[in-house]
N, C-alpha and C positions, 0 to 999 in steps of 0.2 A: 504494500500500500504506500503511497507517492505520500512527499510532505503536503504537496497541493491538495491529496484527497484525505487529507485528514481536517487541513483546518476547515474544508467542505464541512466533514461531517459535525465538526466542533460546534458551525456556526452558520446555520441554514437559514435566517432570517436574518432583516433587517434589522431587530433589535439583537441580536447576538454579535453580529459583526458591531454594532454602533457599544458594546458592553467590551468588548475587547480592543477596541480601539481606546478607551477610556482608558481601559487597566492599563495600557501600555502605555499611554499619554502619562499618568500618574507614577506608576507603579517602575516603570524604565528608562525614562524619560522625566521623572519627578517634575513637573511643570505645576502652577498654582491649582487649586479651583476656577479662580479668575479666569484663565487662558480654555479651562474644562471647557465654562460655560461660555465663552467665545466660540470655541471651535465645533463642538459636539453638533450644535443645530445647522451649520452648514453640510456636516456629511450626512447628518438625518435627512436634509434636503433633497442633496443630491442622489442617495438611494432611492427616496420616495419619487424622483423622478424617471428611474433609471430602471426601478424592477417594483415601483409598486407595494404590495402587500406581502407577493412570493416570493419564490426562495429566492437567493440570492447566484448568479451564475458571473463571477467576473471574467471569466472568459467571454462574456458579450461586451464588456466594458471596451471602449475605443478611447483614442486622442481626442474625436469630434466629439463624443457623450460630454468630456471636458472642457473644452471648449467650448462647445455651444450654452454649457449650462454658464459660464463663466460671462459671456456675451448677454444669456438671458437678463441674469442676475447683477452685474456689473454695478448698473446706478440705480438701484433700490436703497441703497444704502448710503449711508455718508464713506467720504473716503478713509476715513479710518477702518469702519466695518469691512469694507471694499477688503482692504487690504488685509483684514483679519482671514477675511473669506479665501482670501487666494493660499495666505499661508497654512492654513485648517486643510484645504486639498491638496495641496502637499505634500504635508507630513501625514495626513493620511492614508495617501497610495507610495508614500515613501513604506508608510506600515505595512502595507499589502503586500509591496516587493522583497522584505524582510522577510515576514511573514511563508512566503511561497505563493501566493493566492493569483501573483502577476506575475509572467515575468519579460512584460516591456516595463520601461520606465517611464509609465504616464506621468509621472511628477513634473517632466522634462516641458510636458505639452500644455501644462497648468499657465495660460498664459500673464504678461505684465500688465496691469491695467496702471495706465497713465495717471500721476497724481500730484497736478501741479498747484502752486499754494494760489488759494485766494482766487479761482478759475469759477466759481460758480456763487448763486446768489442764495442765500438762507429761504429753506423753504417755510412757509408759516402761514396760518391759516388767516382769514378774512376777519374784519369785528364783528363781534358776535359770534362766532362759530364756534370758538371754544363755551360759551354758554349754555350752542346748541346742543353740543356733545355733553356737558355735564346735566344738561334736563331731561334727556332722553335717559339718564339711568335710571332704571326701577328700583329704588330705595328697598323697595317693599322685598325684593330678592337679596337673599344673604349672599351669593359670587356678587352682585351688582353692587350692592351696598359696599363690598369690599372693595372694588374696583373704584367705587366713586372717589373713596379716599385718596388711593393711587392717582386717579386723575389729577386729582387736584395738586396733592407735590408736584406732579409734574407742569401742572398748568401756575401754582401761584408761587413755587419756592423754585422753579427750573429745574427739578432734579433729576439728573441723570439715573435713567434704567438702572446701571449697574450698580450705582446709589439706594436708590429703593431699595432693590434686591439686598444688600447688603444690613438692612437698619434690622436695631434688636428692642424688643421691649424696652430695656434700659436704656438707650439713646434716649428717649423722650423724659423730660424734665414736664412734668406734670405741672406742677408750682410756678417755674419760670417760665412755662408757656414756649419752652425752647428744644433745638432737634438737635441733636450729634448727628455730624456726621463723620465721615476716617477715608482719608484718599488712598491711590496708591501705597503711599510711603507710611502711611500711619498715621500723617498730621491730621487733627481734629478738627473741626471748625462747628459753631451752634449759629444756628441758627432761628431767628426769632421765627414763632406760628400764630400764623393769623387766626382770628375769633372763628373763623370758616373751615378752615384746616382742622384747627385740634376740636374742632366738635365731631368733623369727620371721621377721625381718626378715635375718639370717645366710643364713637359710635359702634363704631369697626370691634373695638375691643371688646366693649362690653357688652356688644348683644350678637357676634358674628365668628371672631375668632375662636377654632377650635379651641378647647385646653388642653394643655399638658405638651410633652414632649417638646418641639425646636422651640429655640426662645427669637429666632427672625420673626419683625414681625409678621410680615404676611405669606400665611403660607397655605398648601390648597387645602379645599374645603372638601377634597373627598381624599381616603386613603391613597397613595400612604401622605400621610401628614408631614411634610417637609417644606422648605422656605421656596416662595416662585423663583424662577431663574429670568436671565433676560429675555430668554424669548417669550416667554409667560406676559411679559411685561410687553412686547412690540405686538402682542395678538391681544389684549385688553386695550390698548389702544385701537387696533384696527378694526376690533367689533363694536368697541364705542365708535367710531366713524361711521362705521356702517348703519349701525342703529338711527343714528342722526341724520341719514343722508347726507351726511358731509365731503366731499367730493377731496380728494386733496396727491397730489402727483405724489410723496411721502405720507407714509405711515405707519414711522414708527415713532418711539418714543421722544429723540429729539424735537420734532415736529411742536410740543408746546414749549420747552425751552427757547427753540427759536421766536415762535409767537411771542413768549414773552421778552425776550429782548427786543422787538421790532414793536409791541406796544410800547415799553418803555422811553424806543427812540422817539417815538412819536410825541409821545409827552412832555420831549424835553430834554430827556435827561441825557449825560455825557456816557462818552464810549466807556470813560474811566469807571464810569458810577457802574454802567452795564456790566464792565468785568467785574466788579466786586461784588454784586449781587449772584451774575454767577460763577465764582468762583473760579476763574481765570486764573492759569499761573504768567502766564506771556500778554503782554498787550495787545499782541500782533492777534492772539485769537482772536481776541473783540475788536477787529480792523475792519473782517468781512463783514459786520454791521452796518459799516459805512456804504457801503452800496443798497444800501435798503432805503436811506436816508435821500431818495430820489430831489425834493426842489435844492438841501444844500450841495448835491451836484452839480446838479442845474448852473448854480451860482458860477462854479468853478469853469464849466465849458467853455472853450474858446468860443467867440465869433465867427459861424459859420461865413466864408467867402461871399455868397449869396444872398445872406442877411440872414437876421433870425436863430434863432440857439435852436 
């Protein structure tokens, strides 16, 4: 029996091969959680596009299977996700060639998606649409209700998915009305909550979150009982859109943190204010705001030769 027809037999499905790609990502490779839950939902993707529900045959697997999904998927995402997504297929058919399961080097074919800085404009939804989206949740449903809360960090503190995902009971300052949160690196930072939010969030707790076991806060509401990941987090937003008939080229989670930086410009406030609210470490992030900020453009244009700006 061939090494090829054993890991056959080890791992006949889509979720067997997606459970040994992890242990290996973890277990040989020692890479964060973090990086888990970056990479895991991209090859969940591209299975599910590639063989479905059945078993699993990488011998059908081509260069173009890769490629094409790479071209599909390219600008769904911000370019950092972008570039998550190329490195996850990857090191994933890197695993497959190690493994025995391949033996072209698809990794090779996994192609470069271009990522140049400051090339594209913040996508963000229209006035009012974030309203739309938060009234269309059915309070009255214990997932909805839970999601409402999630909405709204993301829609009035700008918090990043992996943010969310990350907060523990103990983060929340009950008293001081304030939020921990912890970056990459471990630095802390609190965050004041609005009378909107921490009712939200009240609410969540005390009449919706399971008990007992993860101390994350939000975690699913049916077995097994563990913390959301980020893709949990970009599919609650996209059924909140959908629920609301909210139309929008982007939807994921960035999508309100952008909104909310593009209100913000609109009100007034400085690019500096913008980055500090959402916690920017480089100026240069809160730049690409500046092209949102359309009539002070305007100002800046030369005189068209023909007249007229």
């Amino acid at each position: 029996m061939g090494r090829e027809q054993c890991f056959f037999e080890a791992v006949e499905s889509c979720k067997g091969v997606e459970q040994d790609f992890e242990r290996y990502l973890s277990q040989e490779r020692g890479l964060s959680e973090r990086t888990l839950e970056n990479y895991l939902p991209f090859v969940h993707q591209l299975l599910q596009e590639r063989f479905g529900s059945g078993p699993i045959d990488f011998a059908e697997l081509s260069a173009s299977d890769i490629t094409q999904f790479v071209q599909r998927h390219a600008y769904d995402h911000s370019s950092g996700r972008t570039g998550a997504m190329v490195a996850a297929l990857r090191a994933f058919l890197r695993h497959l060639r190690y493994r025995g399961a391949i033996t072209t080097d698809l990794a090779a074919c996994v192609p470069t998606v271009a990522n140049w800085s400051s090339t594209t404009v913040p996508k963000f939804l229209r006035p009012g649409e974030v309203q739309q989206v938060l009234r269309h949740c059915d309070r009255s449903c214990a997932t909805q209700k839970r999601d409402y809360a999630i909405l709204l960090l993301l829609a009035r503190l700008g918090l990043r998915a992996g943010e969310v995902v990350t907060l523990t009971l103990d983060d929340i300052d009950w008293k001081e009305g304030t939020l921990r949160l912890r970056d990459k690196r471990g630095r802390e930072t609190k965050l004041p909550v609005a009378v909107e939010v921490g009712e939200a969030l009240a609410d969540y707790v005390q009449h919706v979150r399971p008990r007992g076991g993860s101390r994350r806060l939000f975690i699913r509401q049916r077995a097994p009982r563990v913390g959301l990941g980020r893709t949990a987090i970009s599919l609650i937003v996209r059924r909140a859109l959908s629920r609301a008939q909210v139309d929008s080229p982007r939807k994921g989670a960035h999508l309100f943190r952008h909104t909310l930086a593009t209100e913000m410009l609109g009100r007034g406030a400085s690019l500096t204010e913008i980055g500090q609210i959402l916690r920017h470490q480089h100026p240069r992030t809160t730049m690409i705001y500046a092209k949102v900020d359309v009539p002070a453009l305007r100002c800046l244009a030369p005189a068209w030769p023909g007249g007229g700006r």
